[in-house]
C-alpha positions in Angstrom: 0.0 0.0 0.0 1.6 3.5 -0.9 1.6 5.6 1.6 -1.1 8.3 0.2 -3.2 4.9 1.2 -1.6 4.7 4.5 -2.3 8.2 5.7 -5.6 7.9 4.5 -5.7 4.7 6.3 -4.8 6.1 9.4 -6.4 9.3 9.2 -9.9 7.6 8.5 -10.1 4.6 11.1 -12.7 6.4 13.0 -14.4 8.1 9.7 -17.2 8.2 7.5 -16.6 6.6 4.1 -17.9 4.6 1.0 -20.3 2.1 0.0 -21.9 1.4 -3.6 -24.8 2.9 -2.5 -27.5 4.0 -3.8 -30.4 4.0 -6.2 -31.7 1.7 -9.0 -33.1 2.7 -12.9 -32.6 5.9 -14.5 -34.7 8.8 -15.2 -34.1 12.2 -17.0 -34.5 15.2 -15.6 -34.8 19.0 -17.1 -33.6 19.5 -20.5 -32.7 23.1 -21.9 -31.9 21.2 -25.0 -28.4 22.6 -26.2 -25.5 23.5 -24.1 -24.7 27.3 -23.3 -23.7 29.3 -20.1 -27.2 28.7 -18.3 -27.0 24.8 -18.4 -25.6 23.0 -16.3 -25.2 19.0 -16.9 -25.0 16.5 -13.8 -24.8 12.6 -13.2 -26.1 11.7 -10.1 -27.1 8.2 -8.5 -29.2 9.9 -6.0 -32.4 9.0 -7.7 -35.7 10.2 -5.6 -34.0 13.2 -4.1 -31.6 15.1 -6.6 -34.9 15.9 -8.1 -35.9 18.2 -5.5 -32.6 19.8 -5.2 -32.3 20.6 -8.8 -35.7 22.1 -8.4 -35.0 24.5 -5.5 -31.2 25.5 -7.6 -32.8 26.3 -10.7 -35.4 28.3 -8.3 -32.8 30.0 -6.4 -31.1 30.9 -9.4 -33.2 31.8 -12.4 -33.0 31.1 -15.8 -30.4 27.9 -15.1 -31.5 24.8 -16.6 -29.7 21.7 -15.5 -29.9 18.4 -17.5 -29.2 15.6 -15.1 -29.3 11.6 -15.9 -29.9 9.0 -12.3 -28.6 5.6 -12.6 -27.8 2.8 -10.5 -24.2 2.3 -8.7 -23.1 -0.4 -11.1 -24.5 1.2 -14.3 -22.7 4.4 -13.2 -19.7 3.0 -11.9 -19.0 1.2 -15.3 -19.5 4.5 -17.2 -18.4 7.5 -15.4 -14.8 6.9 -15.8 -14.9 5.9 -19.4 -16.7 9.7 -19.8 -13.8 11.0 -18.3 -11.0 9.7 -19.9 -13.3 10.5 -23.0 -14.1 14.2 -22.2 -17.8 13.3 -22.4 -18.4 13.1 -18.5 -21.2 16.3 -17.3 -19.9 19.1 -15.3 -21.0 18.0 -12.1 -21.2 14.3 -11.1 -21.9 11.7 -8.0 -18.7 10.3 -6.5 -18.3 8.2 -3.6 -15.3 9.0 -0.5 -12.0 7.2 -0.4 -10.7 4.9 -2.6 -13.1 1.5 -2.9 -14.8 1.5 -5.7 -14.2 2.8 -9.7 -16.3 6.0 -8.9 -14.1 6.8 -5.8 -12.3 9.8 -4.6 -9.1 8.8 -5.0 -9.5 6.9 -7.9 -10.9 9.5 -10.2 -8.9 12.3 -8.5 -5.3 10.5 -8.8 -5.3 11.0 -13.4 -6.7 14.9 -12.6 -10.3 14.2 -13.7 -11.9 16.4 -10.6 -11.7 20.0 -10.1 -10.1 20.9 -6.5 -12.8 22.1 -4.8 -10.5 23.3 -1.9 -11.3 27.1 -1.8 -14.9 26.3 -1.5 -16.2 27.8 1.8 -17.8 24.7 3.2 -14.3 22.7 2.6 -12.4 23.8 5.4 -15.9 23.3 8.0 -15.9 19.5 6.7 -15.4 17.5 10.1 -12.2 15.6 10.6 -14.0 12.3 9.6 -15.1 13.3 7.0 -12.4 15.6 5.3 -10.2 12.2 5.3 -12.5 10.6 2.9 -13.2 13.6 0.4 -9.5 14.3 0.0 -6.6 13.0 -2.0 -2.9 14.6 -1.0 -4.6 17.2 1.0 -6.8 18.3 -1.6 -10.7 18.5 -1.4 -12.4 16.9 -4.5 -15.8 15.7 -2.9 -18.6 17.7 -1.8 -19.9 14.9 1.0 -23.0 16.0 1.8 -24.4 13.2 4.3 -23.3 10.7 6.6 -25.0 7.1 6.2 -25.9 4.3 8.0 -26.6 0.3 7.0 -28.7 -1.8 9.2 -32.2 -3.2 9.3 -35.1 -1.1 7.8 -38.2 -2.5 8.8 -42.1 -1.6 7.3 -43.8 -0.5 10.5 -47.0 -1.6 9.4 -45.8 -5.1 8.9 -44.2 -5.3 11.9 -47.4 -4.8 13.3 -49.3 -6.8 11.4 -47.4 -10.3 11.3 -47.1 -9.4 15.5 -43.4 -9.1 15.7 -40.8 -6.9 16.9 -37.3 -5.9 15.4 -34.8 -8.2 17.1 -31.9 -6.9 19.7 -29.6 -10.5 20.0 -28.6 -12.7 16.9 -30.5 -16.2 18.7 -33.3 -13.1 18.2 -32.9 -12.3 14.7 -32.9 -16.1 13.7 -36.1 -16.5 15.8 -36.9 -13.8 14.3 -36.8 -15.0 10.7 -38.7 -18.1 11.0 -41.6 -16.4 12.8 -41.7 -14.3 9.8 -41.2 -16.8 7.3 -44.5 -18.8 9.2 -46.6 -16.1 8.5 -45.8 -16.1 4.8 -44.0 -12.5 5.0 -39.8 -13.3 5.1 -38.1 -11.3 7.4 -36.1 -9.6 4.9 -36.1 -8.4 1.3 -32.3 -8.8 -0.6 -31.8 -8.2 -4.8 -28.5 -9.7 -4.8 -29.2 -9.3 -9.1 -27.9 -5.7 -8.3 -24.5 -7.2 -6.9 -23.7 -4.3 -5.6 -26.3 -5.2 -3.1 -24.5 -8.1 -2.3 -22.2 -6.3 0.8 -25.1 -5.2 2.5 -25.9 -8.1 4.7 -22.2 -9.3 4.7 -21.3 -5.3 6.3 -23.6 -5.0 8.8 -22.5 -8.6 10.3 -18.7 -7.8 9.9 -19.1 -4.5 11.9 -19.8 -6.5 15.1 -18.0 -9.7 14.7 -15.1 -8.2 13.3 -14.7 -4.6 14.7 -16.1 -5.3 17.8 -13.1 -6.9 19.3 -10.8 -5.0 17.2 -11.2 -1.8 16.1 -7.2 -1.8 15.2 -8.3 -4.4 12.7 -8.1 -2.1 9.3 -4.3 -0.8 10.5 -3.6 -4.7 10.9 -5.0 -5.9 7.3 -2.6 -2.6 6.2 0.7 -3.9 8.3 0.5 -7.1 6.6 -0.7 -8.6 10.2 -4.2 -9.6 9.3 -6.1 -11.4 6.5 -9.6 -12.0 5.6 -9.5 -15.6 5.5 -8.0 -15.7 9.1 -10.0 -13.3 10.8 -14.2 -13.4 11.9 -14.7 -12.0 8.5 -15.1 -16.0 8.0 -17.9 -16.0 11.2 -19.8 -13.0 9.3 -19.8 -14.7 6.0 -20.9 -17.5 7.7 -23.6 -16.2 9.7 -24.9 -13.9 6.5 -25.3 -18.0 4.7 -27.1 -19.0 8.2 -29.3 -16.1 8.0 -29.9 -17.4 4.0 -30.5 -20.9 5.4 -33.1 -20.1 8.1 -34.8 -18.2 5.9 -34.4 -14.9 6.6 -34.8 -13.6 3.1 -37.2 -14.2 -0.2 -37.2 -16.9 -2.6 -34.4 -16.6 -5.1 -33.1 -13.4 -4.2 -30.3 -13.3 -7.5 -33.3 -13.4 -9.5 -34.5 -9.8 -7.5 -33.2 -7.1 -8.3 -32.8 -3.8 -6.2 -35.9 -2.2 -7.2 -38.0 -5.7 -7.1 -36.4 -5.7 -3.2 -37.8 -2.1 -2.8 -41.4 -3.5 -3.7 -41.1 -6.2 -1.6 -40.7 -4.7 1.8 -42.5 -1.2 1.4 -46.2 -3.4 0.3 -45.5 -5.5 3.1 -44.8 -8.7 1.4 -41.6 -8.6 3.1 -41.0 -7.1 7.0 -38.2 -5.7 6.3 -34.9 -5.2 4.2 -31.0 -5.0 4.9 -30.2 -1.6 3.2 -28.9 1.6 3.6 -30.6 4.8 4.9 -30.9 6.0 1.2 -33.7 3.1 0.7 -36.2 4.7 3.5 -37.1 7.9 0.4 -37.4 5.4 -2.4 -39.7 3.1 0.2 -41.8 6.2 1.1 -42.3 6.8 -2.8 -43.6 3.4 -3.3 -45.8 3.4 -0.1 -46.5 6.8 1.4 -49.1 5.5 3.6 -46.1 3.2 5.4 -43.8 4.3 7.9 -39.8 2.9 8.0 -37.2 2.9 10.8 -33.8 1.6 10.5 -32.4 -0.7 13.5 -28.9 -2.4 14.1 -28.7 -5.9 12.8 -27.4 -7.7 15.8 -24.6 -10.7 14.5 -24.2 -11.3 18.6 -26.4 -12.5 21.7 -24.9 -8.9 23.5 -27.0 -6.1 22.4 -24.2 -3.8 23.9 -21.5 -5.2 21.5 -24.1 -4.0 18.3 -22.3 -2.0 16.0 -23.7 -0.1 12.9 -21.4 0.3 9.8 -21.8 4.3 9.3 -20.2 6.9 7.2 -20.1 9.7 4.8 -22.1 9.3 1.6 -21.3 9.7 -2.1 -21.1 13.5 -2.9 -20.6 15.5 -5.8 -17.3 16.8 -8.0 -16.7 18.9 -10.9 -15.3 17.9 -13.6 -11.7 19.2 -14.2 -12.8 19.6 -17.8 -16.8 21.1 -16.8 -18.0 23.0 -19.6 -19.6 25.7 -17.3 -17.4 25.5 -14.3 -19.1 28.4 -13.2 -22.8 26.9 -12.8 -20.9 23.5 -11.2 -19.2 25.5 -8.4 -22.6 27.4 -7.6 -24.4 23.7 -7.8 -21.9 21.7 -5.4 -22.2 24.8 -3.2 -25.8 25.0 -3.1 -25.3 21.1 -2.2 -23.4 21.7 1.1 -25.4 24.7 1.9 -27.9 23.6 4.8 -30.8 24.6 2.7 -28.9 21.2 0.3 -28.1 19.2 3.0 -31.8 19.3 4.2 -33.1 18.3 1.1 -31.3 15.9 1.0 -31.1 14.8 4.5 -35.1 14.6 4.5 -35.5 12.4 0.8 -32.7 10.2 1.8 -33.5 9.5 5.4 -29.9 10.5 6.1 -27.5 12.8 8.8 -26.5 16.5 7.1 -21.9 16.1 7.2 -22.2 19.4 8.3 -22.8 20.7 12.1 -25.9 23.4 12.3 -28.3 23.1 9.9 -30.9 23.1 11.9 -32.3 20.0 10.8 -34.2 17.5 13.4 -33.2 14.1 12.7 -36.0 12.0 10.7 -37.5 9.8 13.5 -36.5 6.5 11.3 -33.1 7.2 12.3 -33.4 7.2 15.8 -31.0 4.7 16.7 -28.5 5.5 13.9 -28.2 9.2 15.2 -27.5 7.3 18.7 -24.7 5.0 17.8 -23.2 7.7 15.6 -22.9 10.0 19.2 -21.9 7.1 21.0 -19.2 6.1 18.8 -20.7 2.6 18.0 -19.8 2.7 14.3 -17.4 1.9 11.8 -16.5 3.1 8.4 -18.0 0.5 5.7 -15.2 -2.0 5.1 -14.9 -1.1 1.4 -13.2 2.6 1.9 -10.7 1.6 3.8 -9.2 -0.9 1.1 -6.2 0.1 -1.0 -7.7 -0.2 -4.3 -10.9 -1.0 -6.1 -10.1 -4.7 -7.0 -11.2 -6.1 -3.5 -14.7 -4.7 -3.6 -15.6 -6.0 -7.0 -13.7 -9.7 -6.4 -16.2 -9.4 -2.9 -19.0 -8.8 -4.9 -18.8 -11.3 -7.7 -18.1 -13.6 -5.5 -21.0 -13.3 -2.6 -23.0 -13.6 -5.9 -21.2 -17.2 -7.4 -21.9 -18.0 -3.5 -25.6 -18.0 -4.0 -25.7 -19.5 -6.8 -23.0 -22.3 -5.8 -20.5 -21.8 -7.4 -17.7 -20.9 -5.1 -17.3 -20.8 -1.6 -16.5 -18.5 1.8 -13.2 -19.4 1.6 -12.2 -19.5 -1.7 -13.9 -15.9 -1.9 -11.7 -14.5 1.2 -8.7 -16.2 0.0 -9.1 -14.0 -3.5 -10.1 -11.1 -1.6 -6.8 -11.6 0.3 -4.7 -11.8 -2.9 -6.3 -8.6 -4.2 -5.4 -6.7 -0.9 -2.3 -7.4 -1.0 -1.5 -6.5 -4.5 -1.9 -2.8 -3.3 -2.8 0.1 -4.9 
């Protein structure tokens, strides 16, 4: 690992980062039809709240049209960098913190595709955590808006309904699952199609098994004195397959997709699903009648030893090459002003990165806003990787694991390799 890696290694054990999070299809937003000085064009995988902040920035500044695209993580992902290296990538664009995925901070900032963004006012206010995750060599390239959290989002309604309550212990959660699966409503909703989706389970297990012992265990994987394969990530893996082999989740869930997963849980056919905060907005588009809330997953019989993977969100860059610089400064500022970070904060069901914006917490985050004070999370795994490789060998492989064709420990073992090829 280089030691731009390292620092950020270091500097980030305690911070927010990076997951392949985020929403599924695509839609197309205004259209001033040709280019010009007033247009601004943006990429963004925040589908089912971008829409409302490009609403309130063309309001709040008048006669701007932007012309924005919403796709899922793995769609965008694939294509984002090939616009770059192109010069066909929009001014402004979704990227995620730190280094683990292709649409990544460092990966995108390291060839000089993003515009340093750090003489931006809100830059310097970024909170330690976070700043770590949005830099690369000192620089600021990513305007992180919010701070997210992955755990258990359950359909209130259902709850109610099938008679059961979100569990606190893992001997609960398994209870939990068959109860559910007796009533003909699984526990849990999972589109491993989407593989980023994959993680989701596997992360929120891994946070408790494998952080909380160690929360050294990232600077250990980096020294070259920890592995995968030899570490609980094995007792996560394994209890994510036990939660598949009780029953915890729908029929066939590489034949769901993300947005199928969505349908499942907010009409009640499932009582919950494994997600990120950023589901709760598209859930309450589906079903507005239904109320969410997000809980730990437990992966222990010690409630007190929960912990919830948390961190900073994807945010936005410019592009180094943005056709209207201008309009794509004002737009990632208008992001990380609190009147964007609300928006935001209240579609996605998220926490604003920045202190003081007045906003009260959405009551479906209850308990994330508490372990985030209490210091009972940790970054999702995937940030604090030297390079991309890892996260993608991960997620193929939970997916040939479903379908039988590979297993725990061949998948660790590959993951291992890939770590330690570096950056």
């Amino acid at each position: 690992m280089n030691t731009r890696a390292t620092t950020a290694l270091i500097a980030a054990t305690t911070a927010a980062t990076l997951l392949a999070a985020c929403s599924g299809g695509t839609k197309a937003g205004s259209d001033s039809g040709s280019g010009g000085s007033r247009t601004l064009t943006l990429a963004s995988v925040d589908q089912g709240s971008v829409e409302d902040v490009v609403k309130a920035f063309e309001k709040a500044n008048p006669g701007v049209k932007v012309r924005y695209t919403t796709s899922g993580a793995d769609q965008y992902q694939q294509q984002i960098r090939t616009q770059l290296s192109s010069g066909t990538a929009p001014d402004v664009m979704s990227v995620w913190p730190g280094n683990g995925n292709p649409g990544a901070t460092y990966v995108l900032a390291e060839p000089g595709y993003l515009r340093d963004l750090s003489d931006q006012p809100w830059a310097a206010k970024l909170p330690d955590a976070i700043k770590a995750v949005a830099q690369y060599e000192g620089k600021t390239y990513n305007a992180i808006f919010g701070q997210n959290g992955i755990g258990a989002v359950y359909n209130r309604q259902a709850m109610a309904k099938a008679g059961l309550t979100p569990p606190d212990t893992w001997t609960e959660l398994l209870a939990f699952c068959r109860a559910a699966k007796a009533k003909g409503t699984p526990a849990f909703a999972l589109g491993n199609q989407d593989n980023w989706v994959t993680q989701l389970v596997l992360y929120a297990l891994v946070a408790t098994t494998v952080y909380g012992d160690d929360r050294d265990f990232d600077k250990k994987m980096q020294a070259g004195q920890a592995t995968f394969a030899d570490s609980p990530w094995t007792t996560a893996l394994e209890k994510y397959l036990t939660m598949e082999k009780t029953g915890c989740f729908q029929k066939n869930p590489l034949g769901t997709n993300y947005e199928a997963s969505q349908g499942l849980v907010a009409t009640g056919k499932t009582l919950g699903i494994v997600q990120g905060n950023w589901v709760i907005a598209l859930l309450k588009q589906k079903n507005p009648k239904a109320t969410f809330t997000l809980k730990a997953l437990p992966a222990t019989d010690t409630p007190a030893e929960t912990i919830i993977p948390a961190a900073a969100g994807a945010g936005y860059a410019v592009n180094a090459k943005a056709k209207n610089e201008e309009l794509a400064l004002k737009f990632v500022n208008f992001v990380m002003s609190p009147e964007g970070m609300n928006l935001f904060a209240k579609k996605q069901g998220g926490l604003p990165s920045l202190p003081d914006t007045a906003l009260a917490a959405d009551p479906s985050l209850a308990e994330l806003s508490t372990f985030v004070k209490t210091d009972r999370t940790v970054p999702f795994m995937d940030q604090l990787w030297p390079n991309a490789k890892v996260q993608q060998t991960m997620l193929s492989g939970l997916q040939e694991i479903f379908s039988g064709q590979s297993t725990p420990g061949k998948l660790l073992d590959e993951m291992d390799a890939d770590y330690k090829a570096g950056s």
